[in-house]
C-alpha positions as a Markdown table, in Angstrom:
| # | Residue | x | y | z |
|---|---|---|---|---|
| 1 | Unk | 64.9 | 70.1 | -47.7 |
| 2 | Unk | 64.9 | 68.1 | -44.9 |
| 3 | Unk | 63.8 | 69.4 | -41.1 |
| 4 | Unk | 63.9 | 67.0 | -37.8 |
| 5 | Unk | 62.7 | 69.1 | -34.5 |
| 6 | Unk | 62.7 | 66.9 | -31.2 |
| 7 | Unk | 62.2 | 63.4 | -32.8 |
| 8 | Unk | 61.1 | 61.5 | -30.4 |
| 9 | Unk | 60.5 | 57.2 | -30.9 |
| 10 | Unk | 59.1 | 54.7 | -28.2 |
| 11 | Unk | 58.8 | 51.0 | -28.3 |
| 12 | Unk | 55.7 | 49.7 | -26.5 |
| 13 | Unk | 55.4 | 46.3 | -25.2 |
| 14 | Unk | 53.2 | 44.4 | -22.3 |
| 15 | Unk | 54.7 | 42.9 | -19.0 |
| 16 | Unk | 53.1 | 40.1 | -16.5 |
| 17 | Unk | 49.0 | 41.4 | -15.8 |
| 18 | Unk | 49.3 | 43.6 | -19.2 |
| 19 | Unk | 51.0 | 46.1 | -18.0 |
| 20 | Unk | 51.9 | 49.1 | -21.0 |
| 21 | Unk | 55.6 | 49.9 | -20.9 |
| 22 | Unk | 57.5 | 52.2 | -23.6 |
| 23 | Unk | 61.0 | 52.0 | -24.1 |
| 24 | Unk | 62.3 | 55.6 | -25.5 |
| 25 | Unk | 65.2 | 54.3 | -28.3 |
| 26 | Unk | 65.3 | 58.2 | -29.7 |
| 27 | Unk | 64.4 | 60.5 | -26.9 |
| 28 | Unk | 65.4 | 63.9 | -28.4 |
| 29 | Unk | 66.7 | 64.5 | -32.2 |
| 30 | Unk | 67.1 | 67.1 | -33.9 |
| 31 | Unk | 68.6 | 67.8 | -37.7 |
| 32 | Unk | 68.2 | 69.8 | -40.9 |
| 33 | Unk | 69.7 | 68.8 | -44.5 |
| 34 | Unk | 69.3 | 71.0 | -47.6 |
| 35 | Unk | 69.9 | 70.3 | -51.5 |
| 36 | Unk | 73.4 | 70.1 | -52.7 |
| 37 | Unk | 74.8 | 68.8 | -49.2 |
| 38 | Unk | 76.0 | 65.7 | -47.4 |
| 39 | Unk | 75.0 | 65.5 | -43.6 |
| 40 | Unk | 76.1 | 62.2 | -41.7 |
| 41 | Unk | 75.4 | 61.1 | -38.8 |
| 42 | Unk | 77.6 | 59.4 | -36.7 |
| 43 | Unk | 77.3 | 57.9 | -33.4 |
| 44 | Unk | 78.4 | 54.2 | -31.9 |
| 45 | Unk | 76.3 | 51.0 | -32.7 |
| 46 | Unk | 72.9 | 51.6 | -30.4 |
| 47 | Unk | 72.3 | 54.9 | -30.8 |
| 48 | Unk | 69.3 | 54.9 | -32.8 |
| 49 | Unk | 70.8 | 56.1 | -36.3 |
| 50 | Unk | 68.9 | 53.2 | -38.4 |
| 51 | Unk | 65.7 | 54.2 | -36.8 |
| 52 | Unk | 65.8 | 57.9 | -38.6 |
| 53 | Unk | 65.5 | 56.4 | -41.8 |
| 54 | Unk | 63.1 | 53.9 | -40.9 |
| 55 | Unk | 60.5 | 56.9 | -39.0 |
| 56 | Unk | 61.4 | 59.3 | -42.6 |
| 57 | Unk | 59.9 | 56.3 | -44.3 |
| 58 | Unk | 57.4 | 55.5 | -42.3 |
| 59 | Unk | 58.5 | 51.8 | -41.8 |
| 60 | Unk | 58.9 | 51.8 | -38.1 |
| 61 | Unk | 56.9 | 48.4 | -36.4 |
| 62 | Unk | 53.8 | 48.7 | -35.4 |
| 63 | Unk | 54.4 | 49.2 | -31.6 |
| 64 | Unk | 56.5 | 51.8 | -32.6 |
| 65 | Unk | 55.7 | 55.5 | -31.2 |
| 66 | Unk | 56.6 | 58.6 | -32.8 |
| 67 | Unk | 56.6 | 62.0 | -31.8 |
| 68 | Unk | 58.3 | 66.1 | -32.9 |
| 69 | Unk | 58.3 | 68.2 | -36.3 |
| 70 | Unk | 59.1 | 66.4 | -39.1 |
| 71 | Unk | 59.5 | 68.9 | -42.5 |
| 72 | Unk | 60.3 | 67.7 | -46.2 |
| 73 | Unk | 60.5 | 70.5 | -48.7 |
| 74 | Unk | 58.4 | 72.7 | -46.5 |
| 75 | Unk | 55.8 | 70.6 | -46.0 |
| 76 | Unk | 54.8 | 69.0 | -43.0 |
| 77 | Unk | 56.0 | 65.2 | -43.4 |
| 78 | Unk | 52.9 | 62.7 | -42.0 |
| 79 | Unk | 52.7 | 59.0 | -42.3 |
| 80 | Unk | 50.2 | 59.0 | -45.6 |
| 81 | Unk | 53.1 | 61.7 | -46.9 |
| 82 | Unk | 56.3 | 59.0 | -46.2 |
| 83 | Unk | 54.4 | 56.2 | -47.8 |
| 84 | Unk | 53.7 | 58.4 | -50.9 |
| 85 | Unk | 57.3 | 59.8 | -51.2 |
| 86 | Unk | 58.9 | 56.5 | -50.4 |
| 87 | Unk | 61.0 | 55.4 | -53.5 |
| 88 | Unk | 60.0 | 58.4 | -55.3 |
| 89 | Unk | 61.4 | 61.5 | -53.7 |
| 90 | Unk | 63.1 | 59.5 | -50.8 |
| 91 | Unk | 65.3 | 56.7 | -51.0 |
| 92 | Unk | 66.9 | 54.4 | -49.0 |
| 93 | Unk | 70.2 | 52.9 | -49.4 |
| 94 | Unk | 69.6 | 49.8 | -46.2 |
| 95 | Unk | 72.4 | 48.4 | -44.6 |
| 96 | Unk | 71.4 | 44.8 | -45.0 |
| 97 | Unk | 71.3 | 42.7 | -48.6 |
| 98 | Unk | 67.5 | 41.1 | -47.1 |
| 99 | Unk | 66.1 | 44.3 | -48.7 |
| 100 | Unk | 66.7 | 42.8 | -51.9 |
| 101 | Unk | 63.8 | 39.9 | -52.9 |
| 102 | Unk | 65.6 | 36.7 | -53.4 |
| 103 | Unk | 62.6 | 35.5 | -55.8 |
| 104 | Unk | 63.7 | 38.1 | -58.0 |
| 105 | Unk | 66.5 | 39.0 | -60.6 |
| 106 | Unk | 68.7 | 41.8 | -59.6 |
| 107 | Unk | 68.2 | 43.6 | -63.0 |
| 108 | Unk | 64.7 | 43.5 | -62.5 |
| 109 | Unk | 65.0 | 45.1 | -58.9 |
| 110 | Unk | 66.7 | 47.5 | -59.8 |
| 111 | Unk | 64.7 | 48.6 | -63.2 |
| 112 | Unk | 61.1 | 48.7 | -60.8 |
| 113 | Unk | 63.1 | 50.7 | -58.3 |
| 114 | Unk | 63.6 | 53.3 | -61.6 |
| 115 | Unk | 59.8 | 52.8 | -62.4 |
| 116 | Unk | 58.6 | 53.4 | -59.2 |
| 117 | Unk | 60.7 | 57.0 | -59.2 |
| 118 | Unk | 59.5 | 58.3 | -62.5 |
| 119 | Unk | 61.7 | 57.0 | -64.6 |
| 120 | Unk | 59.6 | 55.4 | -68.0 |
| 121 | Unk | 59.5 | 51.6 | -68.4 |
| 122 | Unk | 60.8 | 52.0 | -71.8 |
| 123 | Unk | 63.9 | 54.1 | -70.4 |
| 124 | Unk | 64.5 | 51.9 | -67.0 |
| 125 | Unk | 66.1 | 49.0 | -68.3 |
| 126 | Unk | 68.7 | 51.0 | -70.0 |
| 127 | Unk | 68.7 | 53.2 | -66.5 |
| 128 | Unk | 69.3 | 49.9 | -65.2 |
| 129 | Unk | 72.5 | 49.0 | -67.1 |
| 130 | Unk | 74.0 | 52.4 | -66.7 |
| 131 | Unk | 73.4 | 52.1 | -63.1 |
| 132 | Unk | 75.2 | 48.6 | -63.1 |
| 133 | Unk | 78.1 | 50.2 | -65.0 |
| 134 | Unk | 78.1 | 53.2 | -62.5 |
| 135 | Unk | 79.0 | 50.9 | -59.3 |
| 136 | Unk | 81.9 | 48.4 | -61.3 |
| 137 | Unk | 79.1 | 46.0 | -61.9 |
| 138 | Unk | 78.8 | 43.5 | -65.6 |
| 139 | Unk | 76.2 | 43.3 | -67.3 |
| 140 | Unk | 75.7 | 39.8 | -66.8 |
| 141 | Unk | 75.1 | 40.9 | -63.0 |
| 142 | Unk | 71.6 | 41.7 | -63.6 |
| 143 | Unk | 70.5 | 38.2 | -64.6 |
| 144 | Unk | 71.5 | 36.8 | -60.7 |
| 145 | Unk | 69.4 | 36.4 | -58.3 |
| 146 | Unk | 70.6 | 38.1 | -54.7 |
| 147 | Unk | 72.2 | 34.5 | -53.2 |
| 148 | Unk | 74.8 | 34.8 | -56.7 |
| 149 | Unk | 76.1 | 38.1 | -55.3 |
| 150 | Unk | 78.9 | 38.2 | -53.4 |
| 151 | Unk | 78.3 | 40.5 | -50.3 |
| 152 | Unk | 80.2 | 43.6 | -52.1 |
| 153 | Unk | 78.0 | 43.3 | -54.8 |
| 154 | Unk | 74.7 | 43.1 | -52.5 |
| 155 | Unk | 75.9 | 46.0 | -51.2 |
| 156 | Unk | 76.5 | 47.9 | -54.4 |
| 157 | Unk | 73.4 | 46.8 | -56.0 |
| 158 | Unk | 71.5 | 48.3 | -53.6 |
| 159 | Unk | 73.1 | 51.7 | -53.7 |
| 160 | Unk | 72.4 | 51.4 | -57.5 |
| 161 | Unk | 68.5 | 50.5 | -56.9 |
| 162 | Unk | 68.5 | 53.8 | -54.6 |
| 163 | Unk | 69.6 | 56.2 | -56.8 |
| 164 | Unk | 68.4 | 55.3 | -59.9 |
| 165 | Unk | 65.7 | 57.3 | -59.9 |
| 166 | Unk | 64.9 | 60.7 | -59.4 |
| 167 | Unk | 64.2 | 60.8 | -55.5 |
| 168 | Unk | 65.5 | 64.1 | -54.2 |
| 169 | Unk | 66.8 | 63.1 | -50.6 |
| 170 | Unk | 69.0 | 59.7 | -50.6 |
| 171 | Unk | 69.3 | 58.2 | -47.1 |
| 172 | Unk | 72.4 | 56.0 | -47.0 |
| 173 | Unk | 72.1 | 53.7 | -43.8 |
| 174 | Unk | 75.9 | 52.3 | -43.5 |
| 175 | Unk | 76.4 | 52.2 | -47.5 |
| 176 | Unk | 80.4 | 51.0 | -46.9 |
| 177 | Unk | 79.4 | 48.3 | -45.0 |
| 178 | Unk | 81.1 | 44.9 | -46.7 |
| 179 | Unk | 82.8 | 47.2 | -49.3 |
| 180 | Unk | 86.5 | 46.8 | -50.3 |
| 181 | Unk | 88.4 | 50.4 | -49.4 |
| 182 | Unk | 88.2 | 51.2 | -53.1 |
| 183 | Unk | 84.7 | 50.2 | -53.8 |
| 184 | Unk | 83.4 | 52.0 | -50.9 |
| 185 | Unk | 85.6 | 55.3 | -52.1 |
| 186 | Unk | 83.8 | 55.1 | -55.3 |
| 187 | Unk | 80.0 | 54.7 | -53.3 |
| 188 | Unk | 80.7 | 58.0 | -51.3 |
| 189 | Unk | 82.2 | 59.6 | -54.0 |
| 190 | Unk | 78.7 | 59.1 | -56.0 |
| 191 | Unk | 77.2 | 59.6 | -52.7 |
| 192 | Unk | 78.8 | 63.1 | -53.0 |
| 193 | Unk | 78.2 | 63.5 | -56.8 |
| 194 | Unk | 74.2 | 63.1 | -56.4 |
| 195 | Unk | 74.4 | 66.2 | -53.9 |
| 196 | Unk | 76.8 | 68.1 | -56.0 |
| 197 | Unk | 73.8 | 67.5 | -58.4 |
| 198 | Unk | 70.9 | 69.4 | -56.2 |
| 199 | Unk | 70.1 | 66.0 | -54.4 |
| 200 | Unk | 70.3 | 66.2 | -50.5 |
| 201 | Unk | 72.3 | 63.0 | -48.9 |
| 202 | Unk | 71.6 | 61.9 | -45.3 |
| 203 | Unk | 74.7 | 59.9 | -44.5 |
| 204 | Unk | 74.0 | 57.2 | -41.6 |
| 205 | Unk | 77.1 | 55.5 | -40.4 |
| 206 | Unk | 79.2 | 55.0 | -37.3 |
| 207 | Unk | 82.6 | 55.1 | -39.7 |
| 208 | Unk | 83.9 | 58.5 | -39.2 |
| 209 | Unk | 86.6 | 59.2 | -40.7 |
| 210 | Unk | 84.9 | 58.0 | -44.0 |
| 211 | Unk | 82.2 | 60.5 | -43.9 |
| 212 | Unk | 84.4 | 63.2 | -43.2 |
| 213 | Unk | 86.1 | 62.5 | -46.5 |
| 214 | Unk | 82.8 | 63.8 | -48.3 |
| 215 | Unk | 80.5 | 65.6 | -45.5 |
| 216 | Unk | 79.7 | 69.6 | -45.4 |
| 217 | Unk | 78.3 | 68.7 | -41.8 |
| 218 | Unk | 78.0 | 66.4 | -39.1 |
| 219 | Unk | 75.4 | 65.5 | -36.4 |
| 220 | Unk | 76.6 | 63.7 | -33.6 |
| 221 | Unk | 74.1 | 61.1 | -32.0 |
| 222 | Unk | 74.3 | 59.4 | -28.5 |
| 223 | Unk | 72.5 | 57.2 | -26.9 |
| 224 | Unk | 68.9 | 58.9 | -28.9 |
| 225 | Unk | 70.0 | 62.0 | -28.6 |
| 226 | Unk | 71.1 | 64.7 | -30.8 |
| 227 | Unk | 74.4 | 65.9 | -29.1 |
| 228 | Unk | 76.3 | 68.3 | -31.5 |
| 229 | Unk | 76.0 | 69.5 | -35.0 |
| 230 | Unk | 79.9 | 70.3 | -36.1 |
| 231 | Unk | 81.0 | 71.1 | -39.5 |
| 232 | Unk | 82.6 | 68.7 | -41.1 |
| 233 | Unk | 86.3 | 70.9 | -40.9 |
| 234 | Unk | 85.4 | 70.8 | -36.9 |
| 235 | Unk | 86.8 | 67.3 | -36.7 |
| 236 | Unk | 90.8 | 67.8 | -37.1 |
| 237 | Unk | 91.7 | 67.7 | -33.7 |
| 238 | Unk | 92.1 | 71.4 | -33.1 |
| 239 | Unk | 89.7 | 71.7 | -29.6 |
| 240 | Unk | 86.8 | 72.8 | -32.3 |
| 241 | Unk | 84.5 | 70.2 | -30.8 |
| 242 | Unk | 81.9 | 71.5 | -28.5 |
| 243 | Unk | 80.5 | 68.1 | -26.9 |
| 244 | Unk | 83.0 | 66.3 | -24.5 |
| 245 | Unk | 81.2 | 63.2 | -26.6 |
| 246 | Unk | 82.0 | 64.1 | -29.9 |
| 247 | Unk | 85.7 | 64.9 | -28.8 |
| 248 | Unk | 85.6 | 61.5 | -27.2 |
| 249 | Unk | 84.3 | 59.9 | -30.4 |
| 250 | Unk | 87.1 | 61.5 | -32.7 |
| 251 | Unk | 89.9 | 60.5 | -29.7 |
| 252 | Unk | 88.7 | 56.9 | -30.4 |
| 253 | Unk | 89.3 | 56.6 | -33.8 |
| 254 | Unk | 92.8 | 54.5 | -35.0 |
| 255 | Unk | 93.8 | 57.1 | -36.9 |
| 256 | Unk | 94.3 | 59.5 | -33.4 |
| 257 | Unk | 95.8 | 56.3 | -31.5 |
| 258 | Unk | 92.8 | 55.3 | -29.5 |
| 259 | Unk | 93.4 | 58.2 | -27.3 |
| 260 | Unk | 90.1 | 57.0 | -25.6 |
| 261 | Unk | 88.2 | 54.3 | -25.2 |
| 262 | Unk | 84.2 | 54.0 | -25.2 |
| 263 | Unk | 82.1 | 51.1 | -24.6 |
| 264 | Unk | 81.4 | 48.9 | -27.2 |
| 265 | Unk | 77.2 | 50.4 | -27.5 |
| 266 | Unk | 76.3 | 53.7 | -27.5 |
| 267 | Unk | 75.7 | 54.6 | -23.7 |
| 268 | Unk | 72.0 | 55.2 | -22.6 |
| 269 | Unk | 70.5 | 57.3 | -20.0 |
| 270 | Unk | 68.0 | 56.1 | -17.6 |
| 271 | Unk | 67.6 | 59.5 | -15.7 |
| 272 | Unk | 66.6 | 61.8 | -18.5 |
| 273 | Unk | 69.9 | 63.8 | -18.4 |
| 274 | Unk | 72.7 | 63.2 | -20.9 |
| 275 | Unk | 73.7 | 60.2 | -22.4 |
| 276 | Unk | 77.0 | 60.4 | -21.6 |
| 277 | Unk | 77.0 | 61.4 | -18.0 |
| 278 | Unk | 78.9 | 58.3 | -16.8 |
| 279 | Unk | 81.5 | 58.5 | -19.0 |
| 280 | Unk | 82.0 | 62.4 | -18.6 |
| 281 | Unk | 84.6 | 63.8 | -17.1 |
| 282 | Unk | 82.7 | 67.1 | -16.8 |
| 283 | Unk | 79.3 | 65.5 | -15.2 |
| 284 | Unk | 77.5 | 67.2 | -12.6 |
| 285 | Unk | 73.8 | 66.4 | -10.8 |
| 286 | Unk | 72.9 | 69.1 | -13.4 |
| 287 | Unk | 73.5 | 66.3 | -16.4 |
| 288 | Unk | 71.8 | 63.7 | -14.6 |
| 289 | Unk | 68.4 | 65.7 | -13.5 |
| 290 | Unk | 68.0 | 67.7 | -16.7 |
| 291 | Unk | 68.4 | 67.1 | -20.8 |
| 292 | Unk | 69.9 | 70.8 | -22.0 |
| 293 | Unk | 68.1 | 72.2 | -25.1 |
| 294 | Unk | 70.3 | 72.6 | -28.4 |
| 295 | Unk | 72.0 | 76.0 | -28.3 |
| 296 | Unk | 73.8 | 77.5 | -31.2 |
| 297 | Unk | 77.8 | 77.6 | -30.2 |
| 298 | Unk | 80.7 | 78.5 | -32.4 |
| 299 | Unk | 79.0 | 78.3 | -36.1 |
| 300 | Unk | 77.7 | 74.5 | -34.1 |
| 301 | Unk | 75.0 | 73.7 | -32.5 |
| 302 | Unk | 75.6 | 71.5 | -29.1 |
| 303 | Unk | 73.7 | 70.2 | -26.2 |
| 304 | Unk | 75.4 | 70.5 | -22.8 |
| 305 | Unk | 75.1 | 72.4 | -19.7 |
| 306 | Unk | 79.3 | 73.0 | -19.9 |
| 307 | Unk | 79.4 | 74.3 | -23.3 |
C-alpha cells in the first residue's frame, strides 16, 4: 500500500549575512507497508520517526525540504495527493492532545473526523458513540471540551477520531503514550484489529517491546536513517539481528537487563557514514566515509558494510 525509497528531509534556515544552511533530520529512509499488516518503527527519541508521518501528510513547515519515492496504492504520492488523502484514506493518530481544538466538544471532533472520511452526517454521530464505547470511553465524554479530559482520555480520543472513518493506512505516532498498561493493550490490540481488517498500520514509537506484541515487521531507524528491516520474530534474542544497532537497541530494553546502554537521543552522523559509528564496536573509516545502500540479508533487509 504504502512505498518509501530514500526519503530524504532538510531544514533550512539563514545564518549572520544570509547565508542558506540545511540541516538533513532524515537523510536516507526507506520502508514498505501493505494491507492487513502492522509495521513499526522504532528507533530512540531524535531519530526523525514523527517527521514520516508528518512528510506522508504533507504537514512538514515550510522551510522543510523533501526529497525520494514516495508510493500509496501504486500511485505516486505528491503534495496536492497528501492534502487530498489526509483524513480520508490516511490518518493520523499524533502523539500530542494540542491536535484536538480546545474550542470544540470532543463528540463533535470526533463525528467531523467521520465526515471528513466518508462516513454520512446522519450516520457519524452514532459512529461517534460507538467509537467512544470502543476505547472504554461514557457517553457523557463527548460533551467535554479537551481541558475536561484526563491525559489517558486525550490520548484515547484521538485514536478514536483516527479510525473512525474509512482511511485505509492508520499512522499511529506514539499511540501508548500516557496510557495505563491495560488501556494501551486494548489501543494496539484495535491497532492490530483495523489491519486484520485490510487496513495497513504504520506503528511509530520508540517502545519496543510493545510493538513486538502486535507487529508482522519492524524497521529500525537511527539517527535519519533506515538501518534494518527485521521481522517481528527477529527480536528474541537469538543473534537474528543483522544491524549491530538494532542488537544494541533490543540489549537496552529492561526486559534483557540493560545489557547496553545508549545515549539518551538517537546518535547523528556529521560525516555521511553511519549513524552509529561511534558507538560501534565494529566501525571502520569505511562507516565513517560512506553510507552502505540497503541490501537484502537473511529474509531482512539491513544497511552495513559488516553484515
Amino acid at each position: 500500500m504504502l512505498d518509501i525509497k530514500s526519503l530524504s528531509i532538510g531544514f533550512s534556515s539563514y545564518s549572520f549575512g544570509l547565508k542558506k544552511h540545511t540541516v538533513l533530520a532524515i537523510r536516507s529512509l526507506d520502508l514498505s507497508v501493505s494491507k492487513k499488516e502492522v509495521l513499526a518503527v522504532v528507533g530512540q527519541s531524535g531519530a526523525g520517526k514523527s517527521l514520516l508521518a508528518h512528510a506522508l501528510l504533507g504537514i512538514l513547515p515550510r522551510n522543510a525540504s523533501l526529497s525520494g519515492d514516495l508510493t500509496f496504492k501504486g500511485k505516486k504520492l505528491t503534495p496536492k495527493d497528501m492534502a487530498l488523502l489526509r483524513g480520508r484514506e490516511i490518518a493520523l493518530i499524533p502523539q500530542s492532545m494540542t491536535y484536538l481544538n480546545p474550542l470544540l466538544k470532543v463528540g463533535v471532533q470526533i463525528a467531523r473526523a467521520a465526515e471528513l472520511s466518508g462516513v454520512s452526517p446522519k450516520a457519524s454521530w452514532k459512529a461517534t458513540l460507538e467509537a467512544l464505547r470502543r476505547y472504554r470511553l461514557e457517553e457523557k465524554i463527548a460533551r467535554r471540551f479537551p481541558f475536561q479530559l484526563s491525559g489517558g482520555m486525550a490520548r484515547r480520543i484521538l485514536t478514536a477520531t483516527a479510525t473512525i472513518g474509512k482511511a485505509d493506512l492508520i499512522l499511529a505516532d506514539e499511540p501508548t503514550n500516557g496510557l495505563d498498561q491495560a488501556t494501551a493493550g486494548e489501543t494496539l490490540g484495535h491497532l492490530r484489529g483495523l489491519a486484520d481488517a485490510g487496513k495497513a498500520v504504520l506503528l511509530i514509537t520508540h517502545d519496543i517491546e510493545a510493538a513486538l506484541s502486535i507487529a508482522d515487521r519492524v524497521t529500525v531507524f537511527c539517527g535519519g536513517v533506515t538501518v534494518e528491516e527485521a521481522r517481528a520474530s527477529d527480536f528474541n534474542g537469538s543473534g537474528k539481528l543483522r544491524h549491530p544497532y538494532s542488537r544494541a537497541l533490543w540489549d537496552a530494553l529492561p526486559g534483557r537487563g540493560f545489557v547496553k546502554s545508549l545515549p539518551a537521543r538517537s546518535p547523528i552522523s556529521s560525516s555521511g557514514g553511519c549513524p552509529f559509528i561511534f558507538f560501534c564496536e565494529k566501525s571502520t573509516p569505511l562507516c565513517e566515509g560512506s553510507l552502505p545502500g540497503i541490501k537484502n540479508l537473511n529474509q531482512g533487509c539491513v544497511r552495513c558494510h559488516h553484515a
